[in-house]
DOVOKE-459055 format. One line per 10 residues: number of its first residue (from 1); their letters; for each residue x, y, z of C-alpha. Coordinates in Angstrom, 1 decimal. Example, Ala and Ser with C-alpha at 12.3 -4.5 7.8 and 13.67 -1.06 7.14 Angstrom:
REM DOVOKE-459055
1) AS) 12.3:-4.5:7.8 ~ 13.7:-1.1:7.1 .
END
This chain:
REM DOVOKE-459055
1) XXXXXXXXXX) 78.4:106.8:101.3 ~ 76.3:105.3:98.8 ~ 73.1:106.8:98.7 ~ 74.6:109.9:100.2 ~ 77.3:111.2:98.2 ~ 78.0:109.4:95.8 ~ 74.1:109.0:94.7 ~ 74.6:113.0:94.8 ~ 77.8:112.9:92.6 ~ 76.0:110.9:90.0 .
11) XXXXXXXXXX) 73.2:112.7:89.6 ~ 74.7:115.8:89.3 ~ 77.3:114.3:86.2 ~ 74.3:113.0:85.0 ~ 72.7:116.1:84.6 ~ 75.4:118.1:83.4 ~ 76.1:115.3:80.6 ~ 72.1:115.7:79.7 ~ 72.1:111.8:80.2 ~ 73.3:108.6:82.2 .
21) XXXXXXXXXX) 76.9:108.9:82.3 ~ 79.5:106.0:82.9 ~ 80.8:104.6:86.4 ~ 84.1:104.3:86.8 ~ 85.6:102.9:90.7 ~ 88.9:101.9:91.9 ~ 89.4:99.2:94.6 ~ 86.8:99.8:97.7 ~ 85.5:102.4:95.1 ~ 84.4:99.9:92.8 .
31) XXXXXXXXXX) 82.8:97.6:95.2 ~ 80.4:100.8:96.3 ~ 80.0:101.4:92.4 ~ 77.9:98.2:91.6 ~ 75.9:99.1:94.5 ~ 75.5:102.5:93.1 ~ 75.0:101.2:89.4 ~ 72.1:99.3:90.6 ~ 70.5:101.5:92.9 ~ 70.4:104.4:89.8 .
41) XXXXXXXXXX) 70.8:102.6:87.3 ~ 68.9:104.9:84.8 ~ 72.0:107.4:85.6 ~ 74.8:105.1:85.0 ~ 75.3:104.3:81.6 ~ 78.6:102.1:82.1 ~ 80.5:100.6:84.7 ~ 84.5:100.2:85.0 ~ 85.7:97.8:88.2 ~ 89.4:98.3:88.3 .
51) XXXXXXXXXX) 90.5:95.7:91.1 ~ 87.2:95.9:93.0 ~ 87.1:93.1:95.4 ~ 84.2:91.4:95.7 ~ 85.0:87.5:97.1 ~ 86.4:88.7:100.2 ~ 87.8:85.1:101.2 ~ 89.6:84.3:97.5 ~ 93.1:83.9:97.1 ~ 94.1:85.1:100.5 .
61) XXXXXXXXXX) 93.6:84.7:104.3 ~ 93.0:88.8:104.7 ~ 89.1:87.5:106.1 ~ 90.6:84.8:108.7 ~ 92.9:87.0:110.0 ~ 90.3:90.3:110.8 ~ 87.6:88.0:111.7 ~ 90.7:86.7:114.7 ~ 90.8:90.5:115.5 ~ 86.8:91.3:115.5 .
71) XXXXXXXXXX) 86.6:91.9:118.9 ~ 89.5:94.4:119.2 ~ 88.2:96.2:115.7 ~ 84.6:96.3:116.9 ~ 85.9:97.8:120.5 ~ 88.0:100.2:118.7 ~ 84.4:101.4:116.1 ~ 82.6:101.7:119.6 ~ 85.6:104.0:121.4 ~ 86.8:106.2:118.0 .
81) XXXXXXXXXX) 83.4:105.7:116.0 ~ 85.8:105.6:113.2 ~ 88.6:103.5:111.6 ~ 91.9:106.0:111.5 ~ 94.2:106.7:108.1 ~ 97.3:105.1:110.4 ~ 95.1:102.1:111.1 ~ 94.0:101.5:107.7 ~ 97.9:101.8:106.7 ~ 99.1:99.5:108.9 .
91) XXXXXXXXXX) 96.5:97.0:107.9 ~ 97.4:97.5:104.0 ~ 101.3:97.0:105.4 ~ 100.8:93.9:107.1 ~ 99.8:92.5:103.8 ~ 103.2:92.9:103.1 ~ 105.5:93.9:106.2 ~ 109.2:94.0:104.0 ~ 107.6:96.6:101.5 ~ 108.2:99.6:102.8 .
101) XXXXXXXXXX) 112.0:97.8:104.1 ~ 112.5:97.6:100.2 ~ 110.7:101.1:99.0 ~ 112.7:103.0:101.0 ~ 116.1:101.5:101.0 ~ 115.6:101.9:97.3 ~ 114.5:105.3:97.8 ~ 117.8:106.3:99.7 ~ 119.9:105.5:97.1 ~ 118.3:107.8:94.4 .
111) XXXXXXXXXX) 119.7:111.5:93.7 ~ 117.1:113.3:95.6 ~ 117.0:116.0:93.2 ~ 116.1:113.3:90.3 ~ 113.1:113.4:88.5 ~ 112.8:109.6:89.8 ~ 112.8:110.8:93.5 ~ 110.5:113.6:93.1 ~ 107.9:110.4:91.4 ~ 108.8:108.9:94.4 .
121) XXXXXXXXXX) 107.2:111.1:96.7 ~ 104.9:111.9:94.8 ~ 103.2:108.6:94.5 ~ 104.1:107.9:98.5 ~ 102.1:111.3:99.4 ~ 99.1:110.0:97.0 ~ 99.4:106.3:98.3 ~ 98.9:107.9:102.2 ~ 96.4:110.7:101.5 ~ 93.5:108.8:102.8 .
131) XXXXXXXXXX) 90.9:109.6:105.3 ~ 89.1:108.2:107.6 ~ 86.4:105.4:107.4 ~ 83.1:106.1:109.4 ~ 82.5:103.9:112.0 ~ 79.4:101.7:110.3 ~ 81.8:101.2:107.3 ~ 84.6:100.5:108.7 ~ 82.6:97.7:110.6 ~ 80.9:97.1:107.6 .
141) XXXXXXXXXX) 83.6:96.5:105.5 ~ 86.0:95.2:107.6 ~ 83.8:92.8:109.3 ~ 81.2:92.5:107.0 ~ 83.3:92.2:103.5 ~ 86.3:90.6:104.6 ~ 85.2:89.0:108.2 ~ 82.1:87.0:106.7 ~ 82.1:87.7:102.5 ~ 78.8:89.1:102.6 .
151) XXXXXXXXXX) 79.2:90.3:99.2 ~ 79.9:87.4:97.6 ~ 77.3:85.3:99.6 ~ 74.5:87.7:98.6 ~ 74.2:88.8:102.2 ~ 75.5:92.6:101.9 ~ 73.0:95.2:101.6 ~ 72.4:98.8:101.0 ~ 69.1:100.6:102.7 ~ 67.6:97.4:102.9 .
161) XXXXXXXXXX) 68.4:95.7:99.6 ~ 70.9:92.9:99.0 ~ 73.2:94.3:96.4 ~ 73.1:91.6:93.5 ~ 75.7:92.2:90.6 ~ 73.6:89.6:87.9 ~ 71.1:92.3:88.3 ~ 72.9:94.7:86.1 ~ 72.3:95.7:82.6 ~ 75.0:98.2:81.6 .
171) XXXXXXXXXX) 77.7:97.5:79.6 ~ 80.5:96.3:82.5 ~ 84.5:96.2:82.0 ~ 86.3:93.8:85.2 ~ 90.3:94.9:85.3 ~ 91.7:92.5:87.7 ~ 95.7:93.3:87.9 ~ 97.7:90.0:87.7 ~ 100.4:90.9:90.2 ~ 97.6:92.6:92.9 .
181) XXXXXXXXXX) 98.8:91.9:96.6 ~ 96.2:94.2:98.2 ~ 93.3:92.7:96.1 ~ 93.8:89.0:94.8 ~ 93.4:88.6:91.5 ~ 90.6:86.4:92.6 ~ 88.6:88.5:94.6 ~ 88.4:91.0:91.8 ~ 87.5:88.5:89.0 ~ 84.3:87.1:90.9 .
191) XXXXXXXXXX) 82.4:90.2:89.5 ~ 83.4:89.2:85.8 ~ 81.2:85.7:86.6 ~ 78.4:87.1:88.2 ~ 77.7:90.6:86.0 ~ 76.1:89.2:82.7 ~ 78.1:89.9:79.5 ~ 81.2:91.6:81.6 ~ 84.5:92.1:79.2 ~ 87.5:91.6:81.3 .
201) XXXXXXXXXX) 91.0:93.3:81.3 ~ 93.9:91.6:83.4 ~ 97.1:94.1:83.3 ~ 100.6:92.6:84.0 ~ 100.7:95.3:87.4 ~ 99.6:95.6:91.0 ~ 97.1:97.2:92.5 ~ 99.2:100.6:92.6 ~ 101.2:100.0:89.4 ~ 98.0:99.2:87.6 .
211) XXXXXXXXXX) 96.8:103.3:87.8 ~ 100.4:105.1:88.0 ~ 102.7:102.9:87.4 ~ 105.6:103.5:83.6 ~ 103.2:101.0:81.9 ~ 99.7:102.4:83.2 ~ 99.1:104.6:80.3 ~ 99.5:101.9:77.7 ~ 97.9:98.3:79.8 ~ 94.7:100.3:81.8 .
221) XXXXXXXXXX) 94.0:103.9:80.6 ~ 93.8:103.7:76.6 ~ 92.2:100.1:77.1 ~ 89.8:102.1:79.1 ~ 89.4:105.0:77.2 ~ 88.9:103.2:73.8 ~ 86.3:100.7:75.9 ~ 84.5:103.8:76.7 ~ 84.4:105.2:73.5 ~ 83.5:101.8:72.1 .
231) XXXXXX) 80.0:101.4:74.4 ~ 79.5:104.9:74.0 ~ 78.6:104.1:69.8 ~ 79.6:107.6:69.0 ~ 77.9:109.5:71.4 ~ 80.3:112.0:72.9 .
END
């Protein structure tokens, strides 16, 4: 994922910008984003973690409980070779098992034709448009991350190399939602102590409120935006 894709991804921004662009990633998406930041870092001129866990054992017991399960997880990699969209929900619901009790009974009491019903389904259909996890990181992350912390313990690598967040120079923003269930406000704010100079943001929001939530526009994306344009001294 890393060197593959998203290594292609930045490259190609990069070029069409005519110089190292910034790095934005989101959740699992920022964790693979300091990996990326470091392994090109000449492309990547910025880096934005919005709730990207990185102390896999902080502020919950998500690591004890998959590491009970690893030998059912690791016989399910070796059958599918993959970790399925349905599995991966029902993992995020067991975080929370009344959620979706409390979603939906909400739900069936809108006017379905209201503009708050059609956001409703709206954000539902984004929330479960996932896809699959390969196999190796699905393993990797499951067992790796959250079974045994690699990250944080310096232990997680990429091609060979341990992935080591003081190693980065570029300008770094930390948004760690206060109210995250699906990434503890721990987890997230690990990075902000181990990347030199890192500003932090901390939003009054989850981990899903934080990007679409009424107040998303006004405590993540103009912080964000203005950040951006801030590091970027002028430069378009």
């Amino acid at each position: 994922y890393i060197d593959g894709p998203l290594a292609g991804a930045v490259t190609v921004a990069a070029t069409v910008a005519g110089g190292p662009v910034p790095l934005v990633g989101y959740c699992m998406g920022g964790t693979l984003a300091v990996a990326a930041a470091l392994r090109q870092a000449e492309q990547v001129s910025a880096l934005a973690l919005l709730a990207a866990p990185w102390d896999f054992h902080a502020g919950s017991g998500h690591g004890h409980v998959l590491a009970a399960l690893r030998n059912s997880l690791e016989a399910l990699f070796d059958e599918l070779g993959e970790l399925p969209v349905d599995l991966l929900q029902a993992l995020f619901l067991a975080l929370d098992p009344g959620l979706s009790l409390r979603k939906f009974g909400g739900f069936a009491g809108l006017d379905p034709q209201s503009a708050a019903a059609e956001d409703f389904v709206a954000l539902e259909d984004w929330v479960n448009d996932g896809v699959p996890l390969t196999g190796p990181v699905a393993r990797q992350c499951l067992l790796g991350w959250y079974g045994e912390n690699q990250p944080m313990r310096g232990r997680w690598q990429v091609a060979g190399e341990p992935v080591r967040p003081y190693r980065l120079r570029q300008p770094t923003l930390v948004v760690v939602p206060h109210n995250d269930r699906i990434v503890p406000p721990a987890a997230a704010a690990a990075l902000a102590g181990l990347i030199p100079r890192a500003e932090s943001l901390t939003p009054s929001a989850g981990h899903i409120g934080m990007v679409v939530g009424s107040k998303a526009r006004s405590d993540l994306w103009q912080p964000l935006a203005q950040w951006l344009r801030r590091i970027a001294g002028g430069r378009r």
